[in-house]
N, C-alpha and C positions, 0 to 999 in steps of 0.2 A: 305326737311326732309327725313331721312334715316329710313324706316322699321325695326326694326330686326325680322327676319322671326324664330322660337325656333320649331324644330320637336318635336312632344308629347314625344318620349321617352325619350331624352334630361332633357324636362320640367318636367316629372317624375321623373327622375333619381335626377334632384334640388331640387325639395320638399320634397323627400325623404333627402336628403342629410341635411337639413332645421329644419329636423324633430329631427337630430339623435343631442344631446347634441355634441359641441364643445367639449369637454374632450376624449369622447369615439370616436371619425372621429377619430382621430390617432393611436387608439389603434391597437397590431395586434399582432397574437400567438407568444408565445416563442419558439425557436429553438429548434426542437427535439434533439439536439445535443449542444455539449460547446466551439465544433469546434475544437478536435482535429484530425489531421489528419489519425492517426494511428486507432482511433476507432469512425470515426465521427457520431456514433449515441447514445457514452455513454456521460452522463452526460445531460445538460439542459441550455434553454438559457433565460435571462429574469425575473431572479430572483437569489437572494442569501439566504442558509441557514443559522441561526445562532444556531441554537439547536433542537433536534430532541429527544422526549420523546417515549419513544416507551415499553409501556404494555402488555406483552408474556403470553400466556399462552401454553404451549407445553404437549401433553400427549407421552412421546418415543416409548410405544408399537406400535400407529398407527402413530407416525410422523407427530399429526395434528398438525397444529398453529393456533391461534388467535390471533389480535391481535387490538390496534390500536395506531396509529400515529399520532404525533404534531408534526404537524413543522414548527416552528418558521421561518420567513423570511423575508424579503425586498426585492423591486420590483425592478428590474433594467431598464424596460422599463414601456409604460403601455402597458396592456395587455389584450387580450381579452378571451387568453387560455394561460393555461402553462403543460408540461409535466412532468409526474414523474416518476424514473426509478425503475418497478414493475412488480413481474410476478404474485401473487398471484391472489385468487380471492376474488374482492374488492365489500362489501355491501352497503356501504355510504361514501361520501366525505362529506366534508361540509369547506366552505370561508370566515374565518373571520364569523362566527359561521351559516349562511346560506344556506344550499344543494345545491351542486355542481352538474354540468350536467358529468358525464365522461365513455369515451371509451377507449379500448384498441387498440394501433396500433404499429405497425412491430415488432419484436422478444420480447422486452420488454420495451416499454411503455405505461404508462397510462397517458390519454390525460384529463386537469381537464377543464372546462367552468365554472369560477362563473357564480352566480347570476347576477352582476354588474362588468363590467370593472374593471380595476384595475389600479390607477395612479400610474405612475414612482415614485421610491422613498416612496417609502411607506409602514409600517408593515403593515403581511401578516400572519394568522394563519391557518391553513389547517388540517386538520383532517382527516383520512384513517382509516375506519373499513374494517380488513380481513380477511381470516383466508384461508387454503387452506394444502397439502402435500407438502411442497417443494423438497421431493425428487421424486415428481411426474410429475415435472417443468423444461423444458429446455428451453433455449434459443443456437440458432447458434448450435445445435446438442450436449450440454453439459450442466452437471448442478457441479455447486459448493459449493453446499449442501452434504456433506458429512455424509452418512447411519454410525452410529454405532451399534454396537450391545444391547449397551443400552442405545440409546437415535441418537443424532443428532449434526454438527459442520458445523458450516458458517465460512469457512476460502479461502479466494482466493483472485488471482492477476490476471489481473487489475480489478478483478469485482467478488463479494461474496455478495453484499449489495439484489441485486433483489429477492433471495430465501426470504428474513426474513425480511424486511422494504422499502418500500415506498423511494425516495431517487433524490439528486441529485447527481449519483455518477461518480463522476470525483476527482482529488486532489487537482484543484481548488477551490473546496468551502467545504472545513471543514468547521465542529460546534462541538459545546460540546454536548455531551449526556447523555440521565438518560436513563437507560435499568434495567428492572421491569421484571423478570419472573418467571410465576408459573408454578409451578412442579410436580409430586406427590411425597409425603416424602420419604424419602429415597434418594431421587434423586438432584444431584446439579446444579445447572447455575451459570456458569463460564463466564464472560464478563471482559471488557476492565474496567481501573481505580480502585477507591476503595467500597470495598462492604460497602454502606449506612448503608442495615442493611438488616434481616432475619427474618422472621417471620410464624408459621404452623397455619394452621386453615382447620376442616374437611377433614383432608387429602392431602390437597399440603401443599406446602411450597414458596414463594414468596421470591426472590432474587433479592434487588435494587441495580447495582451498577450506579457508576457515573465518567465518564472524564470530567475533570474539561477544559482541556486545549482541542484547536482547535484541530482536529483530520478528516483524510479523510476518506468517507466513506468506503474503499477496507481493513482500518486500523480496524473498528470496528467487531469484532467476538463475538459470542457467543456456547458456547458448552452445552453440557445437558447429564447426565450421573450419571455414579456412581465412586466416586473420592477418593481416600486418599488426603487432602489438607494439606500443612505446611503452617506456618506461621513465619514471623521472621522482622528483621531489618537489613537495612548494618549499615554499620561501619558510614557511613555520615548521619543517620537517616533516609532514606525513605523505608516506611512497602516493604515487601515482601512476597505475597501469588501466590503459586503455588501447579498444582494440576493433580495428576498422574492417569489413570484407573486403576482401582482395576485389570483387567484383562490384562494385558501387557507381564502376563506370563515373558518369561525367561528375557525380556528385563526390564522388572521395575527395578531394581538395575541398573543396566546401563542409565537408562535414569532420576532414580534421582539422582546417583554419577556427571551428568554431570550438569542436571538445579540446582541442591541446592546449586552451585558453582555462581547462577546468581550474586547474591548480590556483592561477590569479585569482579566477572570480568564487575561490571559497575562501580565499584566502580574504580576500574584500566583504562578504558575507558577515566573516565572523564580528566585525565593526558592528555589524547592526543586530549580530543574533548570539554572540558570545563564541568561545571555544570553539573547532570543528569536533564535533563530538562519537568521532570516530577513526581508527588506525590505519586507512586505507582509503583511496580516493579515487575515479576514472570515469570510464564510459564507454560504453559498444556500441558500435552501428552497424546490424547486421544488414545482410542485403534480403528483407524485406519489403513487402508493398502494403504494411497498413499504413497509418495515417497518422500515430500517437505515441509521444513519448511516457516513461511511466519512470519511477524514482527509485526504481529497486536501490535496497540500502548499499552504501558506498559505491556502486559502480551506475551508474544510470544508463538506462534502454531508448537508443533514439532511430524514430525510424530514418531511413533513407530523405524521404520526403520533406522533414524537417527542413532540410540543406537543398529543396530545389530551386530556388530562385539565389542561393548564393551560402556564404557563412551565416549564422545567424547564433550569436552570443545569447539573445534573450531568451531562447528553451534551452541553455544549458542553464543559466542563470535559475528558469523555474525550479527545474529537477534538482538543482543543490538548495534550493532555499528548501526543496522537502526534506533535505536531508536532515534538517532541525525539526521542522513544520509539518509532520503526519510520518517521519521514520525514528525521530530521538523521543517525540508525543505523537500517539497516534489519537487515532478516534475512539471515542469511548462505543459509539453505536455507526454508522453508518452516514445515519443523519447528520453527525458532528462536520462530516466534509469539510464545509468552508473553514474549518479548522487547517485544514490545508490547502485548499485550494485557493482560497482568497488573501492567504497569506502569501505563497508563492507568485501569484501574481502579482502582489505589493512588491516584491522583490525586484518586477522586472520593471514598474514605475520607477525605483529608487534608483535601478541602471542607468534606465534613460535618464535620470538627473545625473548621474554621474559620469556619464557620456556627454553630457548638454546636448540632450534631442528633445529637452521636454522635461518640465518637472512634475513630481506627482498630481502639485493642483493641478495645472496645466491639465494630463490626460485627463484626469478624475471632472475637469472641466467638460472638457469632449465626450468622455462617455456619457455623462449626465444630459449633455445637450444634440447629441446627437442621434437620441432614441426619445422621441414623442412617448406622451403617455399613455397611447393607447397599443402602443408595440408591448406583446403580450411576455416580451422579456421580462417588462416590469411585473409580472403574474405571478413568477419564482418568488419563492424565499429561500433564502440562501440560507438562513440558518437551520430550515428542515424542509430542503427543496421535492422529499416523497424520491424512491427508487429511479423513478422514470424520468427524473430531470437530474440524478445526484450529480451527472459532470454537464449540466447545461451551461452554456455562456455565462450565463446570471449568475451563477456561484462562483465564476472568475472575478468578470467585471463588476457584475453588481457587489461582492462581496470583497473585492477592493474598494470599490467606491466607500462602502464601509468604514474600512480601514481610515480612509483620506477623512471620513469625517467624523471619527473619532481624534486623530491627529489631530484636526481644528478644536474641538470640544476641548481636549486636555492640554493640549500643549507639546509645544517639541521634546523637551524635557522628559515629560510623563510618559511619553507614546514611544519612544526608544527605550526607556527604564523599562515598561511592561515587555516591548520587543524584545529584550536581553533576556528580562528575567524570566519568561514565563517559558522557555526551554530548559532551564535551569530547574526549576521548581516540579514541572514535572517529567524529567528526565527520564528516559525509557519505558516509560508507563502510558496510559490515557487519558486524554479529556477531552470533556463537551463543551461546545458554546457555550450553554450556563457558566461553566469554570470558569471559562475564557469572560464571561464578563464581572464575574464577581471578582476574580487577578484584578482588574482594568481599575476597579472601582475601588478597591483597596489600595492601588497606587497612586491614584489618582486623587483618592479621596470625594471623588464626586459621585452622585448618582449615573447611570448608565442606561438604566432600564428602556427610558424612552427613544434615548437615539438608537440603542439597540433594536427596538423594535421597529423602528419603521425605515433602519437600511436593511435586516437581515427577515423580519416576517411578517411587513406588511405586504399585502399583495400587490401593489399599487406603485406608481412612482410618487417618491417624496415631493412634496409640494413645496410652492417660492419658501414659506419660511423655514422650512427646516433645512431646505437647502441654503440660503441664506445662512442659517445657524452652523450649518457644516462646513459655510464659507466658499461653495460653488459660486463662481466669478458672476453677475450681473448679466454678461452678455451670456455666460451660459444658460442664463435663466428667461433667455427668449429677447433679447435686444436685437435688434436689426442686425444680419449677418450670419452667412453661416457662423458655425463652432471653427474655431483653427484647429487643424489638426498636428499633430507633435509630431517633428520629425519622425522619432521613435516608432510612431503609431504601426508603419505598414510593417516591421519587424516584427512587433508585439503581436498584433493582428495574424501574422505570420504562424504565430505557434496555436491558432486556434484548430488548426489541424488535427492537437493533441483531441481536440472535443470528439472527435469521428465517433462511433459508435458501429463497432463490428458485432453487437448482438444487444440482446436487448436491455442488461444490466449495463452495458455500455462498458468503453475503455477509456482511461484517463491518463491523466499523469498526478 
């Protein structure tokens, strides 16, 4: 007969193990991160959001907030923590209606502990009492909480959610939202979707709006101020409310000569991208000094600056073409970018053909011939241009240029078929340039691979014959003469602004 001999700590370490319910032995924290490579600490692992209620109250003089947060969700593991991505300063949590244990760790996360584990698969309701300055609040040496002069604007890429809600924010896990904020009268909240409704009591005023449709959270904004707001409809039926600062000074005619134009040019949009795929539609321009416009869904964020040399239709043009192009499909990682960006700026070639200032060859002429190849533009790849260049020039233009020479490769036919369909196909979800070129190649029927690679990730500028193959004009390709440049051009040119970079992840549109 055989002894087993068991060391006490061993035989601890089993009754303990004995003691703890079957269920919870496997439980273990969700991922301070979603896993992307480009900013592996944004977003969340271990859970999915489906809706996110969020209760404001903002006073502009002092920039306070308050606030608190629901949010709706399912488990994707079990769990025994999970993170949320937050800088304010947070009074109570609570799990499925119970007090939550929670910490704060590295630039901005809040770390939650239920009360009880949490099985995989399973609704999840969460609760967040805050309240704090978020222009008080930085993370990574920046904040993207935007100071007005009367009041305050949460607009930013790839990250504006931490100043003003609790979050998983990555564009993997859109939800729909209900955004509630009080004011003091006189004063408006302007948010994403359509306004529920409005109502004053003792001095504020309470602003419910609602997106009804998936939306990521970099997409949602909120502004607070003092507004002239229009209202109207397009021609296909969906409202339109946008909303200009009283104070914009010499630019206001200029900046609402260009947005009260929104309604036509989505309405002209949908020619080339299907459906507007959404119940609400506008624009704000508060009175701001950064430098970039951004897409927040159905309502777009433009600064002042946009409109300083006059009206300008081609950065609205951008900001709706994303309203298909990185808000109906986002990005599966970070990297995927030119998934939007170089589509929205195809958007604003096809204006200027539609304007007659220039057709797409035309520009896609000029860019190609008017950066030599040793201009370190040609350096980017636009289809995984690395953090530090994600909103560089070269993921505009170069990854139009793209575009214009796919267009030549397959045909006019093919290259609108795929522009329709492939908002269609993956409608409120994500995808990467892989996707985006396997779509291409199944509509097409042709291989892809190579011209993919050497507009979107060779380092280098493409040479005579592939440009040649992409059907870049002769003279673009170095014949006596400057490049002509498209009327269009100093408009387009114009919204490169959007590029600015107020921190080091940069801002976009």
């Amino acid at each position: 007969m055989h002894r087993r001999i068991t060391a006490p700590g061993a035989l601890a370490a089993a009754l303990l193990l004995l003691a703890i319910p079957a269920s919870a032995a496997s439980h273990s924290p969700g991922a301070p991160g979603i896993g992307d490579p480009y900013y592996p600490a944004y977003g969340n692992g271990g859970y999915d959001v489906s809706h996110y209620d969020l209760r404001l109250k903002y006073q502009p003089a002092s920039d306070r907030l308050e606030g608190t947060a629901t949010l709706l969700a399912r488990t994707t593991q079990d769990l025994t923590r999970f993170n949320l991505d937050f800088l304010l300063d947070v009074s109570e949590v609570r799990v499925n209606g119970a007090r939550a244990a929670f910490t704060t760790s590295g630039e901005h996360e809040l770390a939650i502990t239920p009360k009880t584990p949490l099985a995989k698969d399973t609704a999840v309701t969460v609760v967040v009492r805050y309240s704090g300055v978020p222009s008080a609040k930085q993370a990574y040496g920046f904040t993207s909480w935007l100071r007005t002069p009367d009041g305050g604007v949460a607009a930013g890429q790839p990250e504006a959610a931490w100043w003003w809600f609790p979050s998983n924010d990555h564009p993997l896990d859109k939800a729909t939202y209900d955004v509630s904020v009080q004011v003091p009268d006189g004063t408006q909240a302007i948010s994403n979707g359509t306004l529920q409704s409005s109502s004053s009591r003792a001095g504020w005023t309470r602003y419910s709006w609602r997106s009804g449709k998936p939306q990521a959270t970099y997409l949602a904004t909120l502004a607070v101020g003092k507004f002239d707001v229009t209202t109207g409809t397009t021609e296909s039926g969906i409202p339109v409310l946008s909303a200009y600062s009283k104070d914009l000074g010499d630019r206001y005619g200029a900046a609402r000569a260009s947005v009260e134009r929104t309604g036509e040019i989505a309405d002209w949009l949908t020619g080339y991208f299907g459906p507007y795929p959404y119940n609400a539609l506008g624009g704000y321009v508060p009175n701001t000094d950064t430098g970039y416009a951004l897409e927040t869904q159905t309502r777009p964020f433009y600064s002042p600056r946009q409109f300083a040399n006059g009206s300008n239709t081609s950065v609205v043009v951008h900001e709706l073409a994303h309203q298909w192009y990185g808000d109906l499909v986002s990005v599966a990682g970070w990297k995927d970018i030119w998934i939007n960006e170089g589509f929205a700026r195809y958007a604003q070639w096809l204006w200027s053909e539609h304007e007659g200032e220039g057709t797409a060859q035309e520009i896609a002429d000029y860019v190609y011939a008017s950066r030599p190849a040793d201009d370190p533009f040609w350096t980017v790849r636009p289809g995984d241009p690395g953090p530090e260049n994600q909103f560089h020039l070269a993921v505009y233009d170069r990854g139009a240029l793209a575009l214009q020479a796919l267009r030549n490769e397959i045909g006019d036919d093919a290259f609108f078929t795929v522009l329709k369909g492939w908002p269609a196909k993956y409608a409120h979800g994500n995808a990467s340039v892989a996707d985006f070129r396997r779509y291409a190649e199944q509509v097409s029927g042709k291989p892809l691979a190579t011209l993919f690679d050497t507009w979107l990730f060779e380092p280098s500028k493409p040479g005579a014959p592939a440009a040649r193959d992409a059907s870049v004009s002769a003279r673009a390709l170095g014949a006596k003469g400057a490049p002509v440049q498209p009327k269009s051009w100093k408009k387009i040119a114009a919204t490169n602004g959007v590029h600015d970079h107020d921190h080091d992840h940069g801002h976009a549109e």
